[in-house]
C-alpha positions in Angstrom: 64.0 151.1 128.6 66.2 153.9 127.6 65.9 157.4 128.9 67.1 160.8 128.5 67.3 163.5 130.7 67.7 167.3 128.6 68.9 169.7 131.0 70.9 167.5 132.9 72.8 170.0 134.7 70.3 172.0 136.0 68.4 171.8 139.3 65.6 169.8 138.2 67.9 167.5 136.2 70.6 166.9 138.8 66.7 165.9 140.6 66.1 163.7 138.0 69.4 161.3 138.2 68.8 161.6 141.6 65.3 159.9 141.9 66.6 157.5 139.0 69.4 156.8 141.1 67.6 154.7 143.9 64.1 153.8 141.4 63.4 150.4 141.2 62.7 150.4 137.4 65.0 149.2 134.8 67.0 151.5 132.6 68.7 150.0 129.7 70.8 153.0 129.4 70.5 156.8 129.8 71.9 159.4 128.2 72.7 163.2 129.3 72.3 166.4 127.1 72.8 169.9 128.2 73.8 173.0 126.5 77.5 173.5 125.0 78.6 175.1 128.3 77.5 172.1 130.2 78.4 169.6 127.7 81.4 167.4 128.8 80.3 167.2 132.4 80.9 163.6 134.0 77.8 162.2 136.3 77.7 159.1 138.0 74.8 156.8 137.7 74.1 153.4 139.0 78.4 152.9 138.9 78.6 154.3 135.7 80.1 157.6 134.4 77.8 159.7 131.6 79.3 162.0 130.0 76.5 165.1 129.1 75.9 165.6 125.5 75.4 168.8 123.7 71.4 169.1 122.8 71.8 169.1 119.4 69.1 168.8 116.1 70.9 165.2 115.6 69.6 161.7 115.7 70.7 161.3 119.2 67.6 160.3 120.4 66.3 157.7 117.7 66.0 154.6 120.1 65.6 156.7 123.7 61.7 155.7 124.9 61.1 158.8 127.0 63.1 162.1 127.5 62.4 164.0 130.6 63.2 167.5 129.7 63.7 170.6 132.1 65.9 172.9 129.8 63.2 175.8 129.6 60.2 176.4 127.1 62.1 177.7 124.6 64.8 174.9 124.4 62.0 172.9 124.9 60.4 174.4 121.5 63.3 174.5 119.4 63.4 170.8 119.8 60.2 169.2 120.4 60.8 167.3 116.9 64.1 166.5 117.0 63.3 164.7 120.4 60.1 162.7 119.3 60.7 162.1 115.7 61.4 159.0 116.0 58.9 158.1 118.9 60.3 158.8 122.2 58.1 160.2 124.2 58.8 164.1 125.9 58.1 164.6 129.5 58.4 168.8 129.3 58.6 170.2 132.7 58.3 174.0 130.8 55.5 175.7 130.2 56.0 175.5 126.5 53.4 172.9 126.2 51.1 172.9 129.5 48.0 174.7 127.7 47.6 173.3 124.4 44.7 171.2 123.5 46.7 168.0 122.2 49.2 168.0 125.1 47.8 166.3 128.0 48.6 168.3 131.4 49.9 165.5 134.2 49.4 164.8 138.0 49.5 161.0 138.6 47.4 161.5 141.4 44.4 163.3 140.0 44.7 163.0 135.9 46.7 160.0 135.3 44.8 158.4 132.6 45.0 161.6 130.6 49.0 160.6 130.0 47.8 158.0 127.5 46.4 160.8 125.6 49.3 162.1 124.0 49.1 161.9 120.2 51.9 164.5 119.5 53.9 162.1 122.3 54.6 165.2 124.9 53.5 165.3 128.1 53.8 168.3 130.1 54.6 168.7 133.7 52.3 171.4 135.8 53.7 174.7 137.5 55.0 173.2 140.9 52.6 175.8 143.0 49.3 174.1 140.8 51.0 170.6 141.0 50.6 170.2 145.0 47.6 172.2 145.5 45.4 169.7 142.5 47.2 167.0 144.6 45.2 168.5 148.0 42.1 169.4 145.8 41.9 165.8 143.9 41.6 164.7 147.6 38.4 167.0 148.5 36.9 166.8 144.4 36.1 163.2 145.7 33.5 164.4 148.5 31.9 167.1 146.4 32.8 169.2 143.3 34.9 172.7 144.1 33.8 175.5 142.8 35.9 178.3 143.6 39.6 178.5 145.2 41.5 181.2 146.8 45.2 180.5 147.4 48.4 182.5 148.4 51.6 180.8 148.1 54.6 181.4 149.7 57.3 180.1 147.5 61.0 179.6 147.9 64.1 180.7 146.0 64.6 177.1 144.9 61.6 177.8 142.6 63.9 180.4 140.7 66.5 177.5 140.0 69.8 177.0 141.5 71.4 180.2 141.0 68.7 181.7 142.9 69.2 179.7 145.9 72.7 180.6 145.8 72.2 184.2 145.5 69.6 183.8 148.9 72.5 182.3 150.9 75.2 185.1 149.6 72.5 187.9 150.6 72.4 186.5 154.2 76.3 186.2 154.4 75.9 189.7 153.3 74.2 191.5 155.6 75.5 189.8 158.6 79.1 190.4 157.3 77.5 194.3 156.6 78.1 194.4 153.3 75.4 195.4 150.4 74.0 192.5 149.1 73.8 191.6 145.4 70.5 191.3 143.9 70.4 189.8 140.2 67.4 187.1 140.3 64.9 188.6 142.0 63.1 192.0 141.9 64.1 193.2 145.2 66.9 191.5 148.1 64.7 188.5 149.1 66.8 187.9 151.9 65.0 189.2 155.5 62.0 190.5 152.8 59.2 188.6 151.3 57.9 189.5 147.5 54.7 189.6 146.2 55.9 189.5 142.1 57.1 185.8 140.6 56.9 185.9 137.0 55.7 189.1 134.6 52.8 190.8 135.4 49.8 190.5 132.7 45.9 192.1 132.1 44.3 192.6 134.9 47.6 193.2 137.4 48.0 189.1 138.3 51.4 187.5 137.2 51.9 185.0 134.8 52.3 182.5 137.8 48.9 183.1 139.1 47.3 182.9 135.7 49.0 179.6 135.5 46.9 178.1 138.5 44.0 179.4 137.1 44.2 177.8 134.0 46.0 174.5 134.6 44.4 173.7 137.5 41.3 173.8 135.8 42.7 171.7 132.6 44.2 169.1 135.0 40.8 168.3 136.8 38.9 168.8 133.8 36.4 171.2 135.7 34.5 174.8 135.2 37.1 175.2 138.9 37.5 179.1 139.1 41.2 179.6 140.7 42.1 182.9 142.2 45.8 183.5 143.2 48.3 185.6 145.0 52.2 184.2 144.4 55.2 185.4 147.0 58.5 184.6 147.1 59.6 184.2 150.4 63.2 183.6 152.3 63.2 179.7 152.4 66.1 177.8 150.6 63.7 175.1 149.2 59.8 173.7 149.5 56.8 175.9 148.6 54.2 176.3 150.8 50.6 177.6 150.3 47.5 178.4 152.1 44.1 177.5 150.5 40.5 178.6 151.0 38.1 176.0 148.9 34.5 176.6 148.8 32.6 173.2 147.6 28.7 172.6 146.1 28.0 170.8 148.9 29.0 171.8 152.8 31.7 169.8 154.0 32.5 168.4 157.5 36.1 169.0 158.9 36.2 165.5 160.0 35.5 164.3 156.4 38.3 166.6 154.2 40.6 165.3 157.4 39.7 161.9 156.2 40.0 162.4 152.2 43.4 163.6 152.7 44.5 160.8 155.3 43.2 158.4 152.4 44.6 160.3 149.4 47.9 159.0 147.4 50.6 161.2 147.8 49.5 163.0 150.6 50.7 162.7 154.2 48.3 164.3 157.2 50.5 166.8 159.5 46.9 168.2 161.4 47.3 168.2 164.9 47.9 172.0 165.8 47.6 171.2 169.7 50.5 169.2 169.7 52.1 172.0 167.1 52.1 169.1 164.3 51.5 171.6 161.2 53.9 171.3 157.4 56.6 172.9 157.4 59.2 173.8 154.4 62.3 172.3 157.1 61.2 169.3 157.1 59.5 169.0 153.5 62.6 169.6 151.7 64.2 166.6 150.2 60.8 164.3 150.3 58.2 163.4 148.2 54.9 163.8 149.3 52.6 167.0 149.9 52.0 167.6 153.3 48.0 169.1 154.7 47.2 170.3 158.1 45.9 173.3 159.1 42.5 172.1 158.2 39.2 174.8 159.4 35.9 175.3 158.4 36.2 178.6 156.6 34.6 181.6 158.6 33.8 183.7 155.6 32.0 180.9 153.5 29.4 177.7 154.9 30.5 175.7 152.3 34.6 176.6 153.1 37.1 174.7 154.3 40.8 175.8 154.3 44.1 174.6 155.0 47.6 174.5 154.7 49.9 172.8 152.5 53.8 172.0 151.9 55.9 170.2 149.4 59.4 170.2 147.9 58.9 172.6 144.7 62.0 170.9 142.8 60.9 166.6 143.8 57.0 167.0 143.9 56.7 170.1 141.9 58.7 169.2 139.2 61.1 166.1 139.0 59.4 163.6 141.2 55.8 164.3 139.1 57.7 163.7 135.9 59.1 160.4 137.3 55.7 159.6 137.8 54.8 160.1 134.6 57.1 158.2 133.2 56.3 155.1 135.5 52.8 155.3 134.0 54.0 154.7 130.7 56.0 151.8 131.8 53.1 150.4 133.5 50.3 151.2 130.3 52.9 149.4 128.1 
């Protein structure tokens, strides 16, 4: 087995070696590429230094397998061919991919067998905010088909890439120290605030990020689902969070979504408000599952239930799911 990693020096990437780092599986070798500016960088992996490759329309990847790739869509564009000419296959975490009809749309957990689907040999990775909540929904689909979901997330700065987390912490050091604070990745200071604005705004007044749950949730779990969001950036270093209202064909007991999630893969059950056992981003960052809890009939609808859930946007919501992917492949050879 021999694996790339394309943007090797980014958040997700650095994720990537990671999660390698410690994973059972066998890797042959592995290779690094970034951009010129990154290119040159040493990383160690499994007692090895790798030396990060330019990306570059080459034959570098002639006799890699699969290439998990988190450079940005268009990166990801510009060399879709170069990377799968010669049959490796292209885990894109961009959106450059996600909604076309000959790319299958991945969560292991709920569309697994769709990876095996992949004539053009790209797989795309989900929006982190979609990836966790179809994880939670997968869970309740089981008991009865959902027809509608309202969702606001409350997403950190880690979503916004490194540079973004870095900027959060400066802000903070900032104002305490009283001096302005410097405000280049976000629309407004995040620090102390909370913003309702991730991504470009489109028709209708909903961002590109809220469209994205709309539509790739409903690709994903191959369902007629109708997804409607509100996205917010909040002042949390890393792990999204969001609150969920799904109304189902058939009424729903409490006790039976508590179940389907306590049974579900990749889910652990934090639902024992009493005891003030709820997710939390502090202790979901760094781990792999998605946390529920929270869980409530819905007063507004019969057939309602909501609840809460938390996962680490940068393992879960983007490297871990393409890990996942990948061990699928392994496994379906």
């Amino acid at each position: 087995m021999k694996i790339a990693i394309v943007g090797a020096s980014g958040a997700v990437g650095q994720e990537f070696l990671s999660i390698l780092e410690s994973h059972p599986m066998h890797i042959d070798e592995l290779r690094l590429f970034g951009s010129k500016r990154s290119a040159g960088t040493t990383y160690r992996f499994r007692g090895e230094d790798i030396v990060v490759r330019e990306l570059q329309h080459n034959d570098d990847f002639k006799d890699i397998d699969v290439a998990l790739c988190s450079a940005g869509a268009s990166t990801s564009k510009e060399y879709v061919e170069t990377i799968t000419k010669y049959g490796a296959f292209m885990i894109d975490n961009s959106s450059a991919f996600r909604m076309e009809e000959d790319v299958p749309l991945v969560v292991p957990e709920v569309n697994g067998e769709d990876a095996f689907n992949a004539p053009r040999r790209i797989i795309a990775n989900p929006n982190c905010t979609t990836i966790q909540m179809v994880v939670a929904l997968g869970a309740i689909e089981k008991l009865s088909h959902i027809e509608r979901v309202r969702v606001a997330t409350y997403q950190s700065a880690s979503g916004a890439g490194a540079s973004a987390m870095q900027e959060l912490g400066e802000q903070y050091n900032a104002i305490a120290e009283g001096r302005e604070p410097k405000v280049e990745k976000f629309a407004y200071q995040l620090a102390y605030n909370l913003i309702p604005h991730i991504d470009v705004f489109q028709e209708g007044d909903y961002t590109k990020e809220e469209l994205k749950m709309f539509h790739e949730t409903r690709k994903i779990m191959h369902s007629d689902i109708r997804t409607s969001a509100t996205c917010v950036r909040v002042p949390v270093m890393r792990a999204h969070s969001e609150a969920v209202w799904v109304e189902t064909e058939e009424e729903l007991s409490v006790e039976a979504v508590r179940q389907a999630f306590a049974q579900a893969e990749g889910i652990i059950l934090m639902d024992e408000p009493q005891e003030k056992c709820y997710p939390m981003p502090l202790f979901a960052q760094g781990t792999d599952p998605v946390y529920v809890g929270r869980i409530r009939k819905d007063l507004a609808s019969e057939r309602g239930i909501t609840f809460w859930c938390v996962a680490d946007q940068i393992r879960k919501g983007a490297a871990l799911n393409a890990v996942q992917i990948l061990e699928l492949l392994i496994e379906g050879k």
